[in-house]
N, C-alpha and C positions, 0 to 999 in steps of 0.2 A: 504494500500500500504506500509504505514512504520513496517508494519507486516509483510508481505513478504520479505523485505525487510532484515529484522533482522532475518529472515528465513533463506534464499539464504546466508548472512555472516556466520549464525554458520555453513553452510555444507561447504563453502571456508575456516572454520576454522579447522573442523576435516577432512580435507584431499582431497577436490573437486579439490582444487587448484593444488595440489602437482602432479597429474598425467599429467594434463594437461600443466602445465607449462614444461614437459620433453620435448614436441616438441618444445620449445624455448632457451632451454640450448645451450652453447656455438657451440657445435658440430653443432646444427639443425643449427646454422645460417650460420656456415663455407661451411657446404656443405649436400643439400637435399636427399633425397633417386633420385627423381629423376637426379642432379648430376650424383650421382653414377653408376647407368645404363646406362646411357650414357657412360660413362667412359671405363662401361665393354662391351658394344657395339663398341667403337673404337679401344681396345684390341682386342676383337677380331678378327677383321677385319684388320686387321696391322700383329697378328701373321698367318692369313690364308694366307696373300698375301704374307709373309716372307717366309712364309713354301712351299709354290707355288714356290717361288726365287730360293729358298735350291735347289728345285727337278727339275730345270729346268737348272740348273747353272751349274750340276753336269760333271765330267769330265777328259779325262787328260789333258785340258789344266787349270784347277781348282787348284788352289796351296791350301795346309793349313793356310796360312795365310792369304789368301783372303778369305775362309770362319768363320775363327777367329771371326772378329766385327760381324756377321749378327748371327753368332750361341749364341756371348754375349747379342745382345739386342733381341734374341729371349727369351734367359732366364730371361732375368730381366724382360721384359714384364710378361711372365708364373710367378713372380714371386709377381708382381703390382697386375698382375687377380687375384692370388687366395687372397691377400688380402684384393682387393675391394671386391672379392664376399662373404669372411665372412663379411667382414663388413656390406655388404648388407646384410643378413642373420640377424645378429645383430639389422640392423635396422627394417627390419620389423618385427621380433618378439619384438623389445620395441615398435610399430606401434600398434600392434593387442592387445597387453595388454594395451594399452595406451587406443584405442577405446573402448574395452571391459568393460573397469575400466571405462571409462567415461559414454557410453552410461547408466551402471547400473544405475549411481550416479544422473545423469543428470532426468532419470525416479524416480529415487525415489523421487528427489527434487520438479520436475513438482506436483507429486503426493499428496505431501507433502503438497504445497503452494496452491492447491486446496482445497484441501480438511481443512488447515487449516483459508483460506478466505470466505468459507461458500460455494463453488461452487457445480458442477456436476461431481464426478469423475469419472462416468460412462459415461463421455461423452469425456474423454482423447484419445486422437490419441495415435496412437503407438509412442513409441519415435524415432527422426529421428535417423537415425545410424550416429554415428562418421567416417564416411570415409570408411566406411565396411557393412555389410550384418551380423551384429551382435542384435542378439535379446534379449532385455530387457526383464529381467524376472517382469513379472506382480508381485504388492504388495500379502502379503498375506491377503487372508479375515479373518475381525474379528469373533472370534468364537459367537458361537449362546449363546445370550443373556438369554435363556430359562432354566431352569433346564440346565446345561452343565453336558454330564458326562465323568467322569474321567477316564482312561486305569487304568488295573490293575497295582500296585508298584506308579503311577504316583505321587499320595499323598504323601507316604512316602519317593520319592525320590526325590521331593522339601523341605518335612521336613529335609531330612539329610542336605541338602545343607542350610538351613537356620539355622539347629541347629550350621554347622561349619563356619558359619558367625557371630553369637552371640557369638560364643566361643571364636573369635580373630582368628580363625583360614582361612586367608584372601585365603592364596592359593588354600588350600585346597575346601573353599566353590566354589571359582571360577571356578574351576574344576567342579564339580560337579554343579552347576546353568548350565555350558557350554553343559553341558550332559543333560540334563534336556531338555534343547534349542533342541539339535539334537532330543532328542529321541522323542521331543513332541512335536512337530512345533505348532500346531495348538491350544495344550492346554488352557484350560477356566487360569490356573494359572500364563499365559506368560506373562503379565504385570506386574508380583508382583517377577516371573524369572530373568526380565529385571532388576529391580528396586534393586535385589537383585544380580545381578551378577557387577552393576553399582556402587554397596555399597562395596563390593569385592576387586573391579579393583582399587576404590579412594585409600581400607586402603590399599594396597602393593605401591600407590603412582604414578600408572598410570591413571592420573586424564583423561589425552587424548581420552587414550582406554573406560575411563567411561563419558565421554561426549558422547562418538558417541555410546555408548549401552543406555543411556538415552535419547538422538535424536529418535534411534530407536524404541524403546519401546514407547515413546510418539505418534510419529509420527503414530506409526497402532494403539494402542488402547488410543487416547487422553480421551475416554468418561469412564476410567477403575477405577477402586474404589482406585487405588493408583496412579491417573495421577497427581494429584494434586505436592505431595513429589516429584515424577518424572519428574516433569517439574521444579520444585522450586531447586533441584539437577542440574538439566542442568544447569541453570541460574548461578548457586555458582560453580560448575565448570568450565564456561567457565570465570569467574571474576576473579578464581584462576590462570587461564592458562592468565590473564593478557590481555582479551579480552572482557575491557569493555561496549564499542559500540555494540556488539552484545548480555553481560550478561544483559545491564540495560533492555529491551524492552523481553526480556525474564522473567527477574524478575517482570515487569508491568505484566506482562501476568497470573502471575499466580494471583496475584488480579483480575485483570477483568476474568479471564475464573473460580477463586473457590473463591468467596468475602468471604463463610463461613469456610476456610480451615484453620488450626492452622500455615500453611504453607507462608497463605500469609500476615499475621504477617511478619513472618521471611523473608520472599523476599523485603520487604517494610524496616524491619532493615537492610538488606542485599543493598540495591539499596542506601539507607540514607550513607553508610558506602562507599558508592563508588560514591558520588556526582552525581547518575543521574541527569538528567535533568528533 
């Protein structure tokens, strides 16, 4: 359970939180979408009855000045609607990306904290929708453990990418690991991808962006011949990003999940240096 638990924080640390808290920002509390329809529902029913007024009033014994006030608050109202209805517009498209971005996050996490507690992932429900009719894209399956075979260029164009990583050449590998990713989704190489576009993103100093490509890459192939580094990198990244409660039970982890990794040495100097518990 304190496994999970220290799960569930590192994904409120690279970005779970952030979406979801949009529906609580200051505006959501002033005033809801539904507010707002309301709103534009009493508009309009105020300007149809006005305009019924206008067309019934009309006349010669109708002065200009007595149609004055009724023609002013007809505009100002016309003027309230079209602002509340971009606004509404506004708010549901941050709604729909708000759901969108949650339900994914929300199935990978479920996904994640199964499969990392020992469970059945083939026995996961679909994830509920965030307030919409939005479909979680299912994890991808690990490649086949057997002889894997490789697309043509595939090899040489993880070599390139790891040659301009060795070089110092941070952006450039990054680039090219990120193509790698696209062109080969499925690739027997996608863990050592991961591990290598996550070593990329630290040296330009977006330690964030390379937490959550280390989350990721662990998270589908934990049983992968460089999960060990991969996981021991997450843990020292998220210590960096000054998120110790969730680096120390990440840095225990790579000791109990690889005791003979050169790696959990260093998570063990790594946990001593940040007074886990």
């Amino acid at each position: 359970m304190r496994r999970a638990a220290a799960w569930l924080s590192v994904a409120l640390v690279l970005g779970l939180a952030a979406p979801l808290a949009a529906q609580t920002g200051p505006t959501a509390r002033e005033r809801t979408l539904a507010d707002v329809r309301q709103d534009l529902n009493v508009l309009y029913i105020e300007i149809q009855r006005l305009k019924r007024e206008l067309s019934t009033t009309g006349g010669p014994e109708v002065t200009p000045s007595a149609g004055g006030p009724i023609l002013d608050r007809v505009d100002a109202i016309e003027g309230a609607l079209q602002r509340l209805t971009a606004r509404t517009e506004e708010l549901e498209h941050r709604v729909e990306r708000i759901v969108e971005d949650g339900t994914q996050r929300i199935g990978d996490l479920e996904f994640r904290l199964v499969e990392l507690e020992g469970g059945d992932v083939s026995a996961l429900e679909e994830t509920t929708t965030l307030g919409g009719e939005v479909d979680a894209p299912a994890p991808d399956p690990a490649p086949e453990a057997d002889a894997p075979q490789l697309a043509v260029g595939e090899e040489a164009d993880f070599e390139a990418a790891t040659a301009a990583l060795e070089a110092g050449e941070a952006g450039r590998a990054a680039a090219l690991f990120r193509a790698f990713r696209e062109d080969y989704p499925g690739s027997p190489l996608a863990p050592r991808a991961a591990l290598g576009l996550g070593r990329a993103l630290a040296a330009e100093g977006d330690t964030r962006a390379a937490a959550r490509v280390w989350l990721d890459g662990f998270s589908a192939h934990p049983d992968a011949e460089v999960a060990d580094e991969t996981l021991y990198r997450l843990g020292d990244a998220l210590a960096t990003l000054g998120q110790t409660e969730a680096a120390c039970p990440i840095l225990a982890d790579v000791g109990v999940r690889f005791p003979d990794s050169p790696f959990a040495g260093e998570a063990a100097a790594r946990r001593e240096g940040l007074s886990c518990p």
